[in-house]
N, C-alpha and C positions, 0 to 999 in steps of 0.2 A: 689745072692738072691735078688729078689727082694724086693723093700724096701716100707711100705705101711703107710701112716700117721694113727695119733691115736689121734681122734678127741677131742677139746677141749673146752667144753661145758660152756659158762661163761654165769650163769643168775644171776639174781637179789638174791636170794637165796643162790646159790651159791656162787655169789662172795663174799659174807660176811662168807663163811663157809671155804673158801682157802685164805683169807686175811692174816691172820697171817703167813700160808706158805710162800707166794707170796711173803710179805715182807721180809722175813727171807731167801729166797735163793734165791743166787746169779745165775742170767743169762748170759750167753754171746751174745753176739749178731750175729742174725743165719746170717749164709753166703749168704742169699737168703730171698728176703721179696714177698710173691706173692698177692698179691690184687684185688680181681675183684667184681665192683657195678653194682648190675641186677635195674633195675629200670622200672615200667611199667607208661607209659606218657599217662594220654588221653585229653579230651577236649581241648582248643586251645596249649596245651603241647602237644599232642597225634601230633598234626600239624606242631609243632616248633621240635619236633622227630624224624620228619620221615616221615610225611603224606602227606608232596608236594601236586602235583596237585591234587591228590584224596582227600584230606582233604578238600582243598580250594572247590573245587566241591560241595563237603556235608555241605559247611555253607553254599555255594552259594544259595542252593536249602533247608535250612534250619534247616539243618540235621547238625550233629557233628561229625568232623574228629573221627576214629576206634581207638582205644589206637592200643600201639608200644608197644616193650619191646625192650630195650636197655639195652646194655651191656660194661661194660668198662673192660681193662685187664690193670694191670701195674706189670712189673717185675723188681726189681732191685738187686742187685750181687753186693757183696764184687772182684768179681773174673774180670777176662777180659779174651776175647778168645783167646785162644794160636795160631791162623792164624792171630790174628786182624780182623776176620770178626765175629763180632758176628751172632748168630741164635739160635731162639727157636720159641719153636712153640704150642701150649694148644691142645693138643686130646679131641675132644669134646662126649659126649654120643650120639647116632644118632638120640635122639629127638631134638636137637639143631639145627638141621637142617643146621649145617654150614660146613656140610663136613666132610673130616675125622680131620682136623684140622685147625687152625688159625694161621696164623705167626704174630709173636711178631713182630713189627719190632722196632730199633733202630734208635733213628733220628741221624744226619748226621751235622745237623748243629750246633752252638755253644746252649750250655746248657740254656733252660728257663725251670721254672717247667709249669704244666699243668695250662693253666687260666692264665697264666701272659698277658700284654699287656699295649698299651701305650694308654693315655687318654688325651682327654681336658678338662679343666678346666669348669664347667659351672660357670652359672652365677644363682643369683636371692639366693631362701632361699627354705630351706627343713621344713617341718611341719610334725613332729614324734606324731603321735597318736597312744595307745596300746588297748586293753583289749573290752573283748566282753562287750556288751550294748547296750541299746537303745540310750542313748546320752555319749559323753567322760564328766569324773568327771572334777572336779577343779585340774587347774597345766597343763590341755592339751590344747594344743599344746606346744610341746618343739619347738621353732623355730631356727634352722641351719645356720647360713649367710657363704655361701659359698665363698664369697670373702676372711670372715676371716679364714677361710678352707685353701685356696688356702696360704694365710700368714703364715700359721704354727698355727695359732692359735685355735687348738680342744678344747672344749670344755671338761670340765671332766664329766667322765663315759658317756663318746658319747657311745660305745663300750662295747656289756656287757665281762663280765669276766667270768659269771656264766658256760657259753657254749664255751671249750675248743674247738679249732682247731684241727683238726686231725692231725698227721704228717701220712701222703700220700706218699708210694713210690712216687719219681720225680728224675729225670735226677738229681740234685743237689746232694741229698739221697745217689746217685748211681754211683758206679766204673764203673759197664754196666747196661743199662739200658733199657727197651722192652717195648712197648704198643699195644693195637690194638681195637679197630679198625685203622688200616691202610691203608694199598694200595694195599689190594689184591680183595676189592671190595665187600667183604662181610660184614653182619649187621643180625643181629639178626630180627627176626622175630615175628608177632603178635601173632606165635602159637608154637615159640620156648619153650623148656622144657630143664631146667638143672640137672634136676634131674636122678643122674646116677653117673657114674663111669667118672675122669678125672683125667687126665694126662698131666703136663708139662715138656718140655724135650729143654735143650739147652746144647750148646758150653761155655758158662760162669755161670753157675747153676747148683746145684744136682738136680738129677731129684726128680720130685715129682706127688706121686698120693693120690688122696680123693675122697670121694664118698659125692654128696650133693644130700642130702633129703631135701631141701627146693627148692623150684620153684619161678618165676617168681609169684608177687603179687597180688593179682585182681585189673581191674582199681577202680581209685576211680570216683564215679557216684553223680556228686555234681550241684546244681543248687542255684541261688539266686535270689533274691526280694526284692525292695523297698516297704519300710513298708510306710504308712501314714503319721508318723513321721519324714521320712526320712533317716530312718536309712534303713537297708539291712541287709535281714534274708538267712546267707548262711546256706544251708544245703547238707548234704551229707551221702551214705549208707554207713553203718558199713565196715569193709573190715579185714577178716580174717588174722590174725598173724599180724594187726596193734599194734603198742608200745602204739603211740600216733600220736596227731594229732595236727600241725600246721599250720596256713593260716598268707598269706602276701598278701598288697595288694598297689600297686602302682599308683597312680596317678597326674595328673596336671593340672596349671592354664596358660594360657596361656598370653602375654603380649600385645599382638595384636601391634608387633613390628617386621615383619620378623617371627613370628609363636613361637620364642624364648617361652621358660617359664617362667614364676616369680616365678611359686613356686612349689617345689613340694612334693607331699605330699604322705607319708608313716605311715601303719597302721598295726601292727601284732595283733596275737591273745593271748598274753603274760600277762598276770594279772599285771605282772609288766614289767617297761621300760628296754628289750630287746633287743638291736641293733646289729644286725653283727653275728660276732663270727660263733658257727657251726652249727646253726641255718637252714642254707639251704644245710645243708652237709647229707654225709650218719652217720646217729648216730649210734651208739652200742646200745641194749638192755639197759642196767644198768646203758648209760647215762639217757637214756628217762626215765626209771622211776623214778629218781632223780629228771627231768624237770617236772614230770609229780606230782610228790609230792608236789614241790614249784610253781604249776600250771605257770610257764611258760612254759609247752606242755600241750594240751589239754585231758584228758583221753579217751581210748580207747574206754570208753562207750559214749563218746559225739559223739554226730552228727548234731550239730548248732551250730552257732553263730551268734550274730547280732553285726553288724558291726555301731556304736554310728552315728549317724544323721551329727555331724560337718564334718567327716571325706569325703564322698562324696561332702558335700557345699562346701566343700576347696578345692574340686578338679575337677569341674564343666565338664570341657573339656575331661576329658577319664582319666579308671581307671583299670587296670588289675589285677587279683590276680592269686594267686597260693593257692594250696591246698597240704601239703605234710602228707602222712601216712606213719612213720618210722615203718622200716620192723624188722624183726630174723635176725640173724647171727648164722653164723656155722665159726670156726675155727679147725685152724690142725695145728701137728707141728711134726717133725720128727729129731731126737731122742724124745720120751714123755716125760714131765716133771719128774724128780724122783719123789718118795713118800716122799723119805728123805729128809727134807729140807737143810739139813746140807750137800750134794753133787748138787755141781754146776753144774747147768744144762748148757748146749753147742747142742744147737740146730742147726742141719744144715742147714732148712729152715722152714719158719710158712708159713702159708697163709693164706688166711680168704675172707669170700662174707657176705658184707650186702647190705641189699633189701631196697626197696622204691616203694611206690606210689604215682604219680602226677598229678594232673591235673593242667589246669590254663582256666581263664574264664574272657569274659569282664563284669565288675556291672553293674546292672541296665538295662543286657538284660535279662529279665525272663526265668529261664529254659534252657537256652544257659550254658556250660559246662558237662551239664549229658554227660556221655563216655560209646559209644558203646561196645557192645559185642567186642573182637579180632576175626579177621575174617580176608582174604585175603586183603593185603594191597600191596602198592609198601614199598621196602624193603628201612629204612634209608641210607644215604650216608655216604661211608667211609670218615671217620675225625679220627684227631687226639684227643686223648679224654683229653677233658680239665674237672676240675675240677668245680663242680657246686656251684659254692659260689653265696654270694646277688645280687652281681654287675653282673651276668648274667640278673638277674631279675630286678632290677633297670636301668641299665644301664651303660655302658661303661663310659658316662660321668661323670655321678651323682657319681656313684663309686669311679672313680677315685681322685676325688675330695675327696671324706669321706675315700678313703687309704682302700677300702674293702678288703678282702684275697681272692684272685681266682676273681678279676674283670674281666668283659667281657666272662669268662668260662661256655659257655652253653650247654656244653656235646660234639662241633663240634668245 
């Protein structure tokens, strides 16, 4: 018989209405964990996605790289294959346009999770600025001295606490372990749709199928301005099934010693000092509106922000941001949870897709990040999918130095 998941609907409402269940019965932990993050990239993300020479082309002459839609798969099993070769493989619906299927594949080499990597130490000091405004209050800048970074010595609550990590299938997690994009050359598409019937099937895994009625998110279409003041008025169009919304924005001074930096400077959209954590992750529903209550995420009905005057003066030389719109989630899980709290549930496998929307954008070029329609694009390259933590978006060095989780992890 075949065997069909029975979906698992967790919202805001909800979760407080199966809380006392949840707590009260025991789980076991299913034999199979499946995870996969849809994400639509546009503006200079759209570019860092997937958009290669065509992207580059459309700044060249003015214009702004096409958003992507990007797709991650991570499978990990309690089990191992009884040949020692593992395989499996994701059955896609034929809007996906990736065939009749996708192979997992398993890497080969000694175990790192997604987004690990090794770093150099920078040099010089970091300048943490938060919260929208025309200028930062009293108390900002927190200033960072990287050297004593590098000694062991952090500073306390560098790091917030508010915004848990996710635990992410990874090699580490997993007896067997799959991901894909891989090496079979395929990538998701600007006009890809998930929305359908899927199926995954392997040699170290119960099989499993669910049906997602959620799609691939709109881009987000965002643009900024230097105000008089000095400060920078980012704004951006609403975007269906957003949670919430949060901007980061990166910048530096340079030493005029070899190009090095002296400083560099970080500014999120957080009412209060927010650093790290899972911030630039795929969130759950029911985190964001928690964030969205103690306005460290933005609510779904905004669509501006100004960005305080000091924070560009401190970063004179170049400034990037990012724009992210946390999506829905759908989960599944097969056996369903009982009703009864009081019988232990023993689930063979979950799985679960949360969504996102990205862009990113340089300051201070007017109107530079609005993201085009999805339309024919060249198709991203297969990579192995790392996890998107800060240190993607800061950088490898700066990262590695502040100990970020998922450094250097830019989706490739």
């Amino acid at each position: 018989m075949r065997r069909f998941a029975i979906p698992v609907m967790v919202g805001g409402t909800a979760l407080c209405t199966i809380a006392a269940t949840v707590l009260a019965q025991q789980a076991a932990v299913p034999v199979a964990r499946y995870e996969m993050r849809a994400e639509t990239m546009s503006g200079l993300g759209g570019m860092a996605g997937g958009g290669g020479m065509g992207a580059a082309m459309s700044m060249a002459f003015g214009g702004t790289p096409k958003a992507q839609h990007m797709l991650w798969l991570d499978l990990g099993s309690s089990r191992a294959a009884a040949d020692g070769k593992p395989k499996a493989e994701h059955f896609m619906p034929a809007g996906a346009k990736l065939g009749k299927s996708v192979l997992l594949r398993t890497p080969q080499a000694a175990k790192r999770d997604p987004g690990e990597a090794d770093f150099q130490r920078p040099k010089g000091r970091m300048l943490i600025f938060w919260g929208c405004g025309e200028h930062a209050p009293k108390g900002q800048p927190v200033v960072i001295d990287f050297s004593k970074l590098a000694a062991g010595q952090v500073p306390a609550g560098l790091f917030t606490t508010a915004v848990p990590m996710d635990r992410w299938v990874s090699p580490s997690s997993s007896k067997t372990y799959g991901y894909w994009p891989g090496e079979d050359g395929k990538s998701a598409k600007p006009d890809s749709s998930l929305i359908g019937a899927h199926r995954v099937a392997g040699n170290y895994s119960p099989d499993m199928a669910f049906t997602l009625a959620k799609d691939f998110m709109a881009p987000l279409n965002a643009s900024n301005a230097l105000q008089p003041s000095g400060s920078t008025l980012l704004r951006w169009g609403a975007v269906a099934d957003a949670t919430g919304y949060y901007a980061m924005m990166i910048g530096g001074k340079q030493s005029g010693q070899g190009g090095e930096m002296s400083d560099v400077v970080w500014w999120s959209s957080s009412a209060s000092r927010q650093f790290g954590g899972g911030l630039a992750d795929w969130l759950a529903p029911a985190t964001v509106a928690k964030l969205v209550n103690d306005k460290t995420v933005l609510s779904p009905q905004t669509t501006t922000c100004t960005v305080p005057a000091e924070v560009k003066a401190a970063a004179p030389d170049f400034m990037f941001g990012t724009l992210h719109a946390y999506g829905p989630e759908e989960s599944f899980a097969y056996p369903p949870r009982p009703a009864d709290p009081k019988v232990k549930w023993v689930p063979e496998w979950t799985a679960r897709i949360r969504h996102r929307s990205t862009t990113g954008f340089l300051v201070g070029m007017e109107g530079f990040g609005a993201s085009a329609a999805a339309g024919a694009q060249q198709p991203a390259p297969a990579c192995k999918p790392k996890k998107k933590g800060l240190g993607g978006l800061l950088g490898g060095a700066v990262a590695g130095a502040l100990g970020v989780p998922g450094a250097g992890g830019d989706g490739c």
